[in-house]
N, C-alpha and C positions, 0 to 999 in steps of 0.2 A: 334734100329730104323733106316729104312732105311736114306741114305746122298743122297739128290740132290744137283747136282753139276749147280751153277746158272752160266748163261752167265751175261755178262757185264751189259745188260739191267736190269734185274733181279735182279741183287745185286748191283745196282745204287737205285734201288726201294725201298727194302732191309733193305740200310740203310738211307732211307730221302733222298737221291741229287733229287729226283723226288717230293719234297712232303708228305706230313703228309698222304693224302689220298689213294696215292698209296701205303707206307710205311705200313700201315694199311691191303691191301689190298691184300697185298705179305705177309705178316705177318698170314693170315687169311688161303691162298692158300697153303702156307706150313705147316700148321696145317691140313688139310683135305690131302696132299698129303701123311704126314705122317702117317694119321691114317689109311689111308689106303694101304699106303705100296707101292707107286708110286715110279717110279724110275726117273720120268721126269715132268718138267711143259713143255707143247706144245704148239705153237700159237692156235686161234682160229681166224675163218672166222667171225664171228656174235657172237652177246647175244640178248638176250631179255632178259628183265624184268619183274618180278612181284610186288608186292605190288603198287598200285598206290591210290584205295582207302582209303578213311579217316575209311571205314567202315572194312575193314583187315587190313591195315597197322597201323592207328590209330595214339597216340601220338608218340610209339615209331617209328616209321619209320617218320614221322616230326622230330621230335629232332635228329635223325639220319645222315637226309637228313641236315639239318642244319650246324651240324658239320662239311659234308663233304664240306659245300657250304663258310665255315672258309676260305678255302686253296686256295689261286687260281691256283694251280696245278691240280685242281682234274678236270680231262679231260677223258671221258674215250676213250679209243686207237682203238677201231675197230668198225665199223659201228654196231651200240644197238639199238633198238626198244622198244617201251614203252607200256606194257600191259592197258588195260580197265583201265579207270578212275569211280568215282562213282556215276556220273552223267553225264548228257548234259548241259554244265551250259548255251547253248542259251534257252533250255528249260527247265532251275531248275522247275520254276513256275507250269507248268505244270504236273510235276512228283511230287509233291504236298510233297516235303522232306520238312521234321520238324527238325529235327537232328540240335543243337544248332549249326551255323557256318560253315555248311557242307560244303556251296557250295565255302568258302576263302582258307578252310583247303583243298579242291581238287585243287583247282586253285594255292594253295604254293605250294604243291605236286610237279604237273604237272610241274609250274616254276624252282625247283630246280634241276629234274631230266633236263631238257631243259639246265639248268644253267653247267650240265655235258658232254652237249654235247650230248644227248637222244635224238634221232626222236621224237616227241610224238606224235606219233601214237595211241596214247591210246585205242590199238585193241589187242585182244585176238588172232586174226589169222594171225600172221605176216607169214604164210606161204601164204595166201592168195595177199601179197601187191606187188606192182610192184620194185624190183629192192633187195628185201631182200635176201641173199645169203640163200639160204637151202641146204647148199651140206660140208661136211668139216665138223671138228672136231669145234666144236661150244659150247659155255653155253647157255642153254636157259632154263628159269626157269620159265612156263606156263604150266600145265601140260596138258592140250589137247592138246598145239603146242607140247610141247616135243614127247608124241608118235604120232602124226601126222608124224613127220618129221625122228623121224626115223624109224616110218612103210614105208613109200610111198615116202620120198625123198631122196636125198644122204645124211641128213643131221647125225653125227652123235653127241650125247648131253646127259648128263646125266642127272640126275631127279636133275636138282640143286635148291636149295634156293633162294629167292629174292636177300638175302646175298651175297651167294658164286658166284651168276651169276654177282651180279655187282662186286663183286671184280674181276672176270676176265675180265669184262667189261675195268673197270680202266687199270687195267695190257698187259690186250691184252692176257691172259696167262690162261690155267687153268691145274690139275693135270690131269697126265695118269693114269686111271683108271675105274672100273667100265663097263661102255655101252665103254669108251673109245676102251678097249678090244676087240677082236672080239670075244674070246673064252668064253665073259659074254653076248654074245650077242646070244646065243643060246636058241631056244623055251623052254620052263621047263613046258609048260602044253597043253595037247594035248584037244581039244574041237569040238565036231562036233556037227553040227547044221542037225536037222533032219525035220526042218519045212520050209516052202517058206518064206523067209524075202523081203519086195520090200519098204514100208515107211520107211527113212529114222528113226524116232521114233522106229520101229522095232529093229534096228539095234544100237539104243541107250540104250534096253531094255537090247540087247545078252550083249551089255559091260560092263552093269552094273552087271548084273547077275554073270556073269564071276567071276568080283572081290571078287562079297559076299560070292560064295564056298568055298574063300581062306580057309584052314585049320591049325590049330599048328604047326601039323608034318612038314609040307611042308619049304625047304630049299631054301629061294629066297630072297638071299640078295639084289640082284638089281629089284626084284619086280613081279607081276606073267608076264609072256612074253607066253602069248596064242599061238598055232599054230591050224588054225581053218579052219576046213573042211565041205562042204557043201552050204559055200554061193555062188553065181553068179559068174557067172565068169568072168563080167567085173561090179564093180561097183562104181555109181557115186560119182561125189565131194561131195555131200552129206552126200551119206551111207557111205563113208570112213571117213569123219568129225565126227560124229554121234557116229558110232562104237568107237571113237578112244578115242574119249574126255570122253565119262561112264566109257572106260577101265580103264580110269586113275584116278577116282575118288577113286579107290582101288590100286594104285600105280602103275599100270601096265605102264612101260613106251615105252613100243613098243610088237608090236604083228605084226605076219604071217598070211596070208591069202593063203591057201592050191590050189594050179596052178596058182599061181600071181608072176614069181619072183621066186628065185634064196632063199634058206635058209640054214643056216648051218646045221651039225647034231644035233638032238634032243637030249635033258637027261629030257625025260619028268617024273615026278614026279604023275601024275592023270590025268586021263580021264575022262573028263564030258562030257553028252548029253545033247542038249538044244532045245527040239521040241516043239510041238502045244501045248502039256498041261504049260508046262513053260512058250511059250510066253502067251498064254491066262489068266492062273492066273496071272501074273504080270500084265496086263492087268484092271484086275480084283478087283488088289488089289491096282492098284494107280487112279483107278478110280474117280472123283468127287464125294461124297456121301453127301456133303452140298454145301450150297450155295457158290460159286467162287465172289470172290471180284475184282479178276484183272487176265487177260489173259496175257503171256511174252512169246513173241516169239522171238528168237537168242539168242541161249546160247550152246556153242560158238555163238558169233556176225553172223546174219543172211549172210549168200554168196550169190552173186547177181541170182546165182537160186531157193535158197530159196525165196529173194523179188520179183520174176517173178511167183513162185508159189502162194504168199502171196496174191499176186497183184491179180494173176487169180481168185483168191476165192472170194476174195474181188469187184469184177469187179462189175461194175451195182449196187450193196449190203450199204446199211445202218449200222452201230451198233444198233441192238435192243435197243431202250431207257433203258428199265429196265435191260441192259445186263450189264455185269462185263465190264469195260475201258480193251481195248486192244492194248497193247507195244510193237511192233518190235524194237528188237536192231541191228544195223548193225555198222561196219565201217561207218568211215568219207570217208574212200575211193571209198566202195559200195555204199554209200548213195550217195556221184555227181553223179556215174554212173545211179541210180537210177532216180535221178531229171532230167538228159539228155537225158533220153529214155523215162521217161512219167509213169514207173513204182512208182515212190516215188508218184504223183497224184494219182493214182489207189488205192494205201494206205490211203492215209491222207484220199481224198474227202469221205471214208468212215468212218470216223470220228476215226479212229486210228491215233495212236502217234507215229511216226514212229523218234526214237532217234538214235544218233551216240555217241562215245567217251565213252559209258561207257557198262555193262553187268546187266544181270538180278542179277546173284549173289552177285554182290557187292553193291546193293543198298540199302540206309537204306528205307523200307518202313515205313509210316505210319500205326505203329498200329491200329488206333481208325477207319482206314479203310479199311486198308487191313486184312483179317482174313485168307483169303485161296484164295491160287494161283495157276491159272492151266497152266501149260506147256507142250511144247512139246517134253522137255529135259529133259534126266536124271542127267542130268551134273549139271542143273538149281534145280531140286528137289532135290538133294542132297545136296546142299547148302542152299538155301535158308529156307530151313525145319532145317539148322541147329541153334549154338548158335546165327549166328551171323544176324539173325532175328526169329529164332524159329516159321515160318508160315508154319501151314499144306499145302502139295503141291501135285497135282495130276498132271496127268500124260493122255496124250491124242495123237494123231496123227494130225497132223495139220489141215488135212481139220477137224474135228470134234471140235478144239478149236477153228476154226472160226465158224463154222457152230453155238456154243455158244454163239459166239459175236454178232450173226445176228440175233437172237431168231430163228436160224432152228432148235434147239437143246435145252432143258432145263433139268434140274433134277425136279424128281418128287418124291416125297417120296420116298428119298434113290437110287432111279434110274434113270440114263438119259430116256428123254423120245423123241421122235419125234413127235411134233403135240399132238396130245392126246394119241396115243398111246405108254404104256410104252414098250420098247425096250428089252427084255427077255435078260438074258446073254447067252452067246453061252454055255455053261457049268455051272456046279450047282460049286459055290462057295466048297473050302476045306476047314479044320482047315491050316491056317499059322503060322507059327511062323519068322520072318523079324529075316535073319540071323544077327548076330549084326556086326557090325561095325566094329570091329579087333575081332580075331579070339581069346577066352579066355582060358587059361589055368588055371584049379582048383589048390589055394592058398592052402598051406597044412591047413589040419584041426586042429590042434593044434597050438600053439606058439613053438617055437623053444627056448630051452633054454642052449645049450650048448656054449662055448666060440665060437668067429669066428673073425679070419682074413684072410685076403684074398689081393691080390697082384693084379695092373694093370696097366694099360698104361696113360697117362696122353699129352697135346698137349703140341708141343715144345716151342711154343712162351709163355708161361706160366711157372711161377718162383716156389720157394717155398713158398708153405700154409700149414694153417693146419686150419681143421674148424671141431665144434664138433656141432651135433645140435641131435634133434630128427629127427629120419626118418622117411620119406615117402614113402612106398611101394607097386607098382602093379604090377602084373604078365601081366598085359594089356597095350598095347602099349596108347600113349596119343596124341590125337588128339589139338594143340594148336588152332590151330584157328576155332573158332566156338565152342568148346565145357572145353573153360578154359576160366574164367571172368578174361579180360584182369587187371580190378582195385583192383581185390582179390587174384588171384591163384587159384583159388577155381576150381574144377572139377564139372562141369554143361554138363553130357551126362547120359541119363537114360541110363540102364542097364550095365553101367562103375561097374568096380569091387570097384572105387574109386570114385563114384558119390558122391558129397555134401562134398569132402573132399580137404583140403587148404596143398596147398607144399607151400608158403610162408612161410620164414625164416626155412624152412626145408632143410635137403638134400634129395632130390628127387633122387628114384632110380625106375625104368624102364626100360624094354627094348629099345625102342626107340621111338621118335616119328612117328605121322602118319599124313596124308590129306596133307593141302595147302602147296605150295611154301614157299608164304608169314608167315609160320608159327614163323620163328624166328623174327618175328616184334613184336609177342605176348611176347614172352619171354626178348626181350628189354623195353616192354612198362612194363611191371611188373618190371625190374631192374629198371627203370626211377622213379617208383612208390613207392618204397622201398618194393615189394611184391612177389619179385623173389626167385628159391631156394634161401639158402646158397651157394648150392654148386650141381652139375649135375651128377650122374651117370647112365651111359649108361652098357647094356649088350655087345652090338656094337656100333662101332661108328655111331652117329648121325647127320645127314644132317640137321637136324631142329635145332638142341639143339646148336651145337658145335660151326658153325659158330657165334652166340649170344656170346656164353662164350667167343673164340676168342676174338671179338670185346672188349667186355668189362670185360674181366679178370675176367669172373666168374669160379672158381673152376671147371675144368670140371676131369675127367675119363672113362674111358668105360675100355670093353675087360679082365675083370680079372681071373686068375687065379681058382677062386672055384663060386661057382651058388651063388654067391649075393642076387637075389632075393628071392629064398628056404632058404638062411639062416642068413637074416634078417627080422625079425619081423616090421611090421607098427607101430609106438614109439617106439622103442627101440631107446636110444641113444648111436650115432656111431660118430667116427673122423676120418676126410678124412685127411689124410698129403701127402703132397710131398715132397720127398728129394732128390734132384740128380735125377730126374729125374724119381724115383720112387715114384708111389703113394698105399700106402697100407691103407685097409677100416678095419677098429676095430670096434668093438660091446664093449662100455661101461657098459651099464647097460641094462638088457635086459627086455622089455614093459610086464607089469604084469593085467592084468583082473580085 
């Protein structure tokens, strides 16, 4: 395993002269630099942060945040930014959250990252804010800021965890690795767009689309990196916001725009085209087909040209009485600007909610009223459609989701209609099939029953164990947040190969995880809860998984020697030991029908 060789600062850290927090922190950093084969921790200009809501982050990132708030060392060292909170608590009331305690549990939150020394900016676009460094080797763990910033700014940052970004937060330090690289910074999938994109929502469509081609075969350990030909040749802060934040709903943590800039050489891996039948059925198929209970518009948080277009739609215009409530999210920061120029009046007086400090995706709605939500965002329907409110979400271009708010626009048996007359679709619907979610590879058809051991890597700040339990097995990556019951283990994602099924007191073995930043808060609030694995094994190392295990000394390994997951069976009981540094995985008894 590689040796980094620490500076004085570093290994004052290290070993406690700094504090429990940083102690933890440095501890955490050299386990991910290890696994990944770094040869140096490097300063960083900037962090950001993720987890901030009660509705992702939850108990485990409170009791977390708590701990850290023990120390009074824990300082963090280079100017951090604080992502979307889960609310506007000047306008909880209004936003009509039921969520027992939501709105103390966001306001501790918010207080104890504050308590770190955190801006709290509670915005999603800390590239957007006046004075935030985007240029330099950085943690930012947002994932539409992450490839925003290292599409279109100097900044360069890896897809980190809530986790791993504040421990470099603390430290000031993060590993060389990864985006770190320049030689991983290279396009891996070539895309050309063969239709006119000009709404902003267009271009939220290509990003999402992008991700969901992902395939098995395909080798992209740092995530799909598009290089994509055909769009405009100068486009807005919008359509590059738009574009950037869908890409990253499927991990994509930076993407090329073909005559924009400077690119390294390609090792592209697939070729997709993305034209007029593409955009149109997607179109088609995130359409409104029932009634809409609440319109959200900013996700990412609106930028003060989105509320100038807002405003314009809005201008003169009422909400139709009987229309679905409609939510602008923006910064704290774009909303004074808004209220200074006359733009936030334009909003409001037409009977919209125009909110700061928090995001569409992280908010708990009301069930008994919300049923289906339409946006402008694919960033916002991907989440919010997931576990962590389960509401059907459509999908619209902005003037069209106002043009609903006003009654210029309604559904009518199954169709938008204008006025009375219904609104033909430009093209006759197809059969779809909604590519899934992570790319699935077929479980062998039989049980496996021969002996199996197998040899792998285990993280350095972690001692000797040995834990024997039944496994848990999927060939399909695991999305923690959103589609794992934070109080069970339990896997709640339809067409998961492991849908309805509990890794609690399991050893879980997987390739790796998938989706949010905030994902290893999932993975604390189940060890909080007694409902965590046993013990974690990764194919690869894990940005979601590993940072958790670090912290809290959960048995982790990745990286072994023989195919793990082809040749253990789901129940089968296995023991995980580590000795010296080696951890090897035995199949005791192998699971019978």
């Amino acid at each position: 395993m590689t040796e980094i060789k620490l500076n004085d600062d570093q290994q004052a850290m290290l070993d406690g002269q700094q504090g429990v927090a940083r102690q933890m922190a440095m501890r955490l950093l050299l386990d991910m630099a290890a696994a990944a084969a770094a040869t140096e921790l490097v300063p960083i200009t900037s962090a950001h942060l993720s987890g901030v809501s009660p509705l992702t982050g939850g108990l485990g990132l409170r009791q977390f945040l708590a701990r850290l708030a023990e120390d009074p060392q824990a300082k963090v060292a280079v100017p951090t930014t604080l992502n979307s909170a889960g609310c506007d608590e000047a306008q909880f009331d209004a936003m009509r959250i039921v969520a027992p305690n939501f709105k103390e549990h966001n306001a501790e939150i918010v207080a104890r990252y504050t308590q770190l020394g955190v801006q709290p900016t509670q915005s999603c676009i800390p590239y957007e804010w006046k004075g935030v460094v985007t240029s330099g080797e950085a943690a930012w763990a947002e994932s539409n800021a992450i490839c925003f910033g290292n599409s279109y700014t100097g900044l360069i940052t890896n897809r980190e965890s809530g986790l791993s970004a504040l421990a470099a937060a603390l430290t000031g330090y993060t590993p060389k690795y990864g985006l770190m690289l320049a030689e991983n910074r290279r396009p891996n999938l070539a895309v050309v767009v063969t239709t006119p994109l000009a709404d902003p929502t267009d271009f939220s469509i290509l990003g999402d689309w992008i991700g969901k081609q992902r395939q098995p075969e395909w080798k992209m350990p740092n995530g799909p990196i598009p290089a994509i030909k055909g769009l405009p040749a100068e486009l807005t802060h919008e359509q590059k916001k738009a574009l950037t934040a869908a890409a990253a709903n499927y991990g994509c943590p930076l993407l090329y725009i073909d005559g924009q800039g400077e690119r390294p050489p390609a090792a592209f891996q697939a070729r997709l085209l993305f034209g007029e039948a593409e955009l149109q059925q997607r179109y088609e198929e995130l359409a409104p087909k029932t009634a809409v209970s609440l319109i959200t518009i900013g996700c990412p948080q609106a930028s003060l040209g989105e509320l100038r277009e807002t405003a314009a739609l809005l201008k003169g215009k009422q909400l139709a009485p009987d229309a679905p409530p409609l939510w602008v999210f923006t910064s704290s920061a774009n909303k004074a600007i808004a209220e200074k120029t006359g733009i936030a009046e334009l909003i409001t007086r037409s009977g919209a909610l125009l909110l700061e400090n928090t995001c569409p995706e992280v908010v708990p709605y009301d069930p008994s009223w919300v049923h289906h939500v339409l946006t402008n965002s694919m960033k916002a329907e991907h989440y919010i459609k997931s576990g962590l409110n389960g509401i059907p979400t459509a999908v619209m271009r902005l003037a069209d989701c106002i043009a609903l708010a006003t009654g210029e626009l309604s559904i009518v048996n199954w169709q938008l209609a204008i006025g009375d007359q219904k609104q033909e679709p430009k093209q006759k619907n197809r059969p779809f099939t909604p590519s899934p979610l992570h790319p699935v590879t077929l479980s062998p058809p039989h049980l496996v029953t021969a002996p199996f051991t197998a040899t792998g890597h285990g993280l350095p700040s972690q001692t000797n164990f040995s834990v024997t339990a039944e496994a848990f097995v999927t060939d399909t990556p695991i999305t923690l947040l959103g589609f794992v019951n934070r109080e069970t283990g339990v896997i709640e994602e339809p067409g998961h190969p492991a849908d309805g099924q509990s890794m609690a007191g399991k050893i879980a073995i997987f390739p790796k995880g998938s989706g949010s930043t905030v994902a290893p808060y999932v993975l604390l609030e189940l060890f909080y809860r007694g409902k965590a694995p046993l013990a974690i094994v990764n194919t690869e190392i894990d940005q979601q998984s590993a940072p958790a295990c670090s912290l809290e000394n959960i048995p982790y390994a990745y990286q072994f020697d023989e195919d793990i997951i082809g040749h253990v069976n789901n129940g089968d009981v296995v023991q995980l030991t580590r000795r010296d540094g080696r951890v090897t995985l035995d199949v005791l008894t192998r699971h019978k029908v």
